[in-house]
Each structure stands twice: as C-alpha cells, then as structure tokens.
N, C-alpha and C positions, 0 to 999 in steps of 0.2 A: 694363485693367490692375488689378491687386489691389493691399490696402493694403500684403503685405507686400512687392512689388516695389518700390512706391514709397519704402518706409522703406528697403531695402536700397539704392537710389540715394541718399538722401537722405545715409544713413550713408558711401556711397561718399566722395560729394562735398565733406561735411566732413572726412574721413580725408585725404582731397585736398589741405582749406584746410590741416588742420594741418600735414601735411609741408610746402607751401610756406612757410608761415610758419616751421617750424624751419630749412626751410632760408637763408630768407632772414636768421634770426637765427644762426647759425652764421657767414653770410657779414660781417654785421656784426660779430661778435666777432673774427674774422679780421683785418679791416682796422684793428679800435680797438685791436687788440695789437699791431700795428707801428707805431701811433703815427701813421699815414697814411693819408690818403683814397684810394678807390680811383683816381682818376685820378694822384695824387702817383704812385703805385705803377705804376702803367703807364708814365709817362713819367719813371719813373728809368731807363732805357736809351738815352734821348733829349738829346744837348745841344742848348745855347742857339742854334747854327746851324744855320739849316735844311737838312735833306737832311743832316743828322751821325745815325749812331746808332753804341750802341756796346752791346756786352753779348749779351742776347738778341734785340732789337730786330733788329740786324743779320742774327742769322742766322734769324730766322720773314723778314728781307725778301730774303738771300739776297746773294751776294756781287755788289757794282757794279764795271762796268768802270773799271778802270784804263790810261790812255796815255799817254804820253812825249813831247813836242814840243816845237817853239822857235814863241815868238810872233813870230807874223807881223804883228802891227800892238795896238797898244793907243790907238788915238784916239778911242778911245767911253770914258765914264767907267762905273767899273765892270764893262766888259767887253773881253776881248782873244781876236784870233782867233789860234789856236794852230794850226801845222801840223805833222802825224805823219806820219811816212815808214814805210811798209814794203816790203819787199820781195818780189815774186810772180815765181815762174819761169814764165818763158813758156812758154805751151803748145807750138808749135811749134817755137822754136827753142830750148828749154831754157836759158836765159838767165837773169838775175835782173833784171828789170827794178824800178825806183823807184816806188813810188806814191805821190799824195802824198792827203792826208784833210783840210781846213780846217773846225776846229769853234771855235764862238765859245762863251765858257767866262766864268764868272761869277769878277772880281778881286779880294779883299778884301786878297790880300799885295802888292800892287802891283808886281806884273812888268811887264815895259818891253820892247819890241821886242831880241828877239835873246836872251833869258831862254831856258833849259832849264827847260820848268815840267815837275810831273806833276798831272794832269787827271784828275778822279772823274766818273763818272756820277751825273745827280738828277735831279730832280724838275723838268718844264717851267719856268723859270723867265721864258721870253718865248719870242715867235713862232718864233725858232731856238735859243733860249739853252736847252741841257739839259744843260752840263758845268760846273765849277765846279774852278776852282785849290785844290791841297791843299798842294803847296808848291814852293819854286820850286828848283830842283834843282844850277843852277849861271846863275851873274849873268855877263849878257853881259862880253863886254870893253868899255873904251873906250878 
C-alpha cells in the first residue's frame, strides 16, 4: 500500500467521525428543544395502563381486536370469563347457527356476571389471560 492510500482512508474515516458526531449533535439539540428526553418523547403516545396506546403508538402497532360479550363468571379476582356469540351459516343446511367463544379478560372496572362488557386485545397477560375490559356496556339486571 502507498502513503497516499493510507492518508486518503485515514481522511476517509475522520470525515466519517465528524458526520457522526454532527449527527449525533443535531439529534441532541432536537430533543433539548422540546424540553424532553428521548424516551419522554416516545412514550408520549403511551398511557399509564398497560396495553393502552393512543396517538401514533397505536397505529405503528396497528388496530387491536375488539368484542362484545356477557360475563360468564367473575370468581377469580381481577379477571372474568366473557362469552361472544356469533353467528355462522351452516354449510349444509344453510342455517345460522350460534357459536359461542369463552375468553378470560383482565377487570379493573369491575363487571359482575351477566355485565354486557366490550373486550380489547393485549398483550399476554397470563397463561390464557390476553384480553382486557375497556368498558362495560350495560349492568346486568337484578
């Protein structure tokens, strides 16, 4: 190799340091001008409950299932099994037949057997727990 190869990397590779250093000082003057750290700033689309997001957050994760059901049993604290109905035409006989779906759903509004809840999808919460109460839609009778 010759010297002037090696100058000409040498010049490469500081050209190099300097953009990453501008860049990374641009990226700091960024964040000191809103007044907030970068992480503040990511998780402003984020509320205090888990598996909530609102804003941008929501849609980089994309829309979560929504369902409709009556609790079928709330004797576990914190969680209640909700059952949704829907309806599928029979193959054969053209029918509408009932299906029924049993998902156990994370309670923090306190719905009570026989509650019209409506039910979010999130994030594993336990061994079958992956839906969560958003609000409860009409209170049993009694």
């Amino acid at each position: 190799m010759s010297k002037e190869n090696l100058e000409q990397g040498g010049t490469e590779r500081e050209a190099k340091a300097d953009r990453a250093a501008a860049t990374d000082e641009t990226r700091v003057e960024a964040t000191t001008e809103s007044g907030q750290t970068l992480a503040q700033e990511l998780s402003t689309g984020v509320d205090a409950q888990a598996g909530d997001a609102t804003g941008s957050e929501a849609k980089r994760r994309g829309r979560r299932a929504e369902k409709v059901g009556v609790v079928a049993s709330d004797k576990m604290q914190k969680t209640v099994v909700v059952r949704v109905d829907r309806l599928v035409k029979h193959p054969k006989y053209r029918r509408y037949v009932r299906r029924t779906s049993k998902f156990m759903a994370h309670n923090d509004l306190e719905a009570t057997t026989g509650d019209k809840v409506r039910i979010v999808e999130t994030r594993p919460l336990s061994a079958r727990k992956r839906w969560r109460v958003v609000e409860i839609v009409q209170k049993a009778a009694k």
